[in-house]
Phi, psi and omega in degrees: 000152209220138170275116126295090176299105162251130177267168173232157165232173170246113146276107139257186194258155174209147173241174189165163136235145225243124157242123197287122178251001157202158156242149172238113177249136209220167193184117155278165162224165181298329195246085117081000170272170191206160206259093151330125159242112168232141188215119182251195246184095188240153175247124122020100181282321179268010189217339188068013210249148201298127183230008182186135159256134188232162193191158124217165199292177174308359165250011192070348176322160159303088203242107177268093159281143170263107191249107157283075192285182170309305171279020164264353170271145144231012164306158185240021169308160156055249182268333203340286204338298214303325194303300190314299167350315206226030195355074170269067201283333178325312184323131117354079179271330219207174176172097185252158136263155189215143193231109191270100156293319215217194164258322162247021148258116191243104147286109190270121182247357179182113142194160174237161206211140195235108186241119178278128191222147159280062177306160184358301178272019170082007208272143170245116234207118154304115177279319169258179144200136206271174178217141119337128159233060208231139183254051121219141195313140193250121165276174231298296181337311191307272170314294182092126165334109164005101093000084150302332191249050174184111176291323182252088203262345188200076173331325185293342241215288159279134150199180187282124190238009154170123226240137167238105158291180164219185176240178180301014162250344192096006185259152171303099213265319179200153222205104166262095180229116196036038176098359157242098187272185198206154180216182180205162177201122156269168180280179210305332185261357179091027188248300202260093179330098199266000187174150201228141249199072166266164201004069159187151164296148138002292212269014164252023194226132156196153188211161167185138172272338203084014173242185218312131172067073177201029172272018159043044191037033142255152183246101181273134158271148168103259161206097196295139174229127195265142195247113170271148185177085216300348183279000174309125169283035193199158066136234187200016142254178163202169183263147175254130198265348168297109161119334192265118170289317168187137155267126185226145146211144191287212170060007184252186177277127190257045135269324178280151165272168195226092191272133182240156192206132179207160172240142197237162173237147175000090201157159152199197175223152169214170218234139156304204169071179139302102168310103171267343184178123146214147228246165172243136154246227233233170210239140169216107200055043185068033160240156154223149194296128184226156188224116169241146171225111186253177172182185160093002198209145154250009146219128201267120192247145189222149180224156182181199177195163185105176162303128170203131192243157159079021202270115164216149169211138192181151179313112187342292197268037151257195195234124177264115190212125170204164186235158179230134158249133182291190192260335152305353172092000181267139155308125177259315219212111165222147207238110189320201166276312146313339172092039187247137228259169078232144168270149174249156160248179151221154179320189169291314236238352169085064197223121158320111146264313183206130169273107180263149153278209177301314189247064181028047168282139178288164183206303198216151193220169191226088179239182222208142153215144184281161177245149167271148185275000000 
């Protein structure tokens, strides 16, 4: 028979958490003096979550921000109910500053506020968001105490400073700030920004260079046949109008005008609506650049033959900017408001080699060597 020896040991277990409660930033100067920054830090004891930053400005004053989440409201505006629901106690709603002179002199210099909605795809997305808007700091009176049961606690004083949509995937189709708006158009699945959109909506916009899953709210009848073709002033496809019955798109203004602007190969297209001009530009590798300006239609229906790459339509006085993606997620191609070009290429490993213009001049070249580790 055999003694067998087990040695033991005893663990206990600990639990914790770690809170960051000041930073210290120190500055020289050349003739050997040095600067404080200090900035501490307080937490939420029951939720743990960051509720006042203390810091102070350049006059040595006291500067307290204040961070407010979901679980400092019982308003029931917008989604609250839903954040509180799914207990999302974490959200942002809110955030002030306060500039402490005295203990009962409190002065408020800076804040902002987030009214949350449930959109289309089910996502709970800040839709508006608020400012102080005052030209001089407001007392505790001025303002009024914190509101649990309120976000917007003083209407005179916050107010709205930019309104968001989204479209049916959840990304942000126009951005409305201070009476001006932006727009965005992703590709078919909703991940890659194909054209960015100033003073106009989204949705008075379509674009498509033609490649895959980029159709950029136009909608084609019949049976479109996509063309590879490296002389395309764009991306790396084009469209063949054989075969195409029409391209359309609804939903606009028939008091606005409208510019379509496309580049065609043997071929051209042409629009319902009121025609006010349509101009020919400049040829670049057998494509050449066309111009339509409508107006008169809430759906633009287009018909041709030839080749046709690069199809945009947005409102005359707006600005148009768009890209195009390979299948690999890269930017190939991107083109101002003016129609002005440059292509990117890339490697096996998908590493930027070279940026050309139109007329397939290097503008910028890239090369790579491996290093040992």
């Amino acid at each position: 028979m055999h003694l067998i020896q087990f040695a033991t040991d005893t663990y206990n277990q600990h639990f914790g958490r770690t809170e960051l409660k000041r930073t210290l930033k120190r500055i020289y100067g050349r003739d050997g003096h040095s600067l404080d920054e200090l900035v501490e830090y307080d937490y939420n004891p029951d939720t743990y979550l960051l509720r006042k930053v203390m810091t102070r400005n350049e006059k040595g004053e006291q500067l307290e921000k204040f961070v407010y989440n979901m679980s400092d409201y019982t308003d029931t505006r917008g989604a609250l109910n839903l954040l509180r629901a799914n207990k999302m106690y974490n959200v942002p709603i809110s955030n002030e500053t306060w500039l402490i002179k005295s203990p009962t002199d409190k002065q408020l210099v800076s804040m902002e506020a987030f009214d949350y909605q449930q959109i289309g795809n089910g996502d709970i997305r800040a839709v508006k968001s608020y400012v102080l808007q005052t030209n001089t700091p407001l007392t505790v009176s001025e303002i009024g105490v914190f509101n649990p049961a309120s976000v917007i606690r003083n209407s005179q004083y916050i107010k709205e400073v930019t309104t968001q949509t989204f479209n049916e995937k959840g990304g942000t189709a126009d951005i409305i700030s201070q009476g001006r708006i932006s727009g965005a158009i992703y590709d078919d699945v909703g991940k890659s920004l194909i054209a960015r959109i100033e003073h106009a909506s989204s949705t008075q916009v379509a674009f498509s260079s033609f490649e895959i899953g980029q159709s950029g709210n136009w909608i084609l009848s019949g049976t479109p046949a996509y063309v590879s073709d490296p002389t395309t002033p764009t991306g790396e496809r084009c469209l063949n109008m054989n075969g195409v019955t029409s391209i359309r798109k609804s939903g606009l203004n028939s008091a606005q005008q409208y510019l379509i602007s496309y580049w065609c190969k043997n071929g051209s297209l042409s629009s319902n609506g009121t025609v006010h001009s349509s101009l020919t530009g400049r040829t670049e590798n057998g494509w050449v650049i066309k111009y339509l300006t409508i107006s008169g239609t809430t759906e633009i229906v287009l018909t041709g033959t030839g080749l046709i790459d690069e199809l945009r339509l947005h409102p005359i006085n707006s600005n148009l900017q768009t890209c195009t993606w390979d299948i690999s997620g890269n930017a190939i191609s991107e083109t101002t408001g003016q129609n002005i070009t440059i292509k990117k290429e890339y490697d096996g490993l998908n590493r930027l080699r070279f940026i050309r213009d139109q007329q397939n001049n290097i503008l910028e070249a890239y090369q790579y060597s491996p290093k040992s580790l």
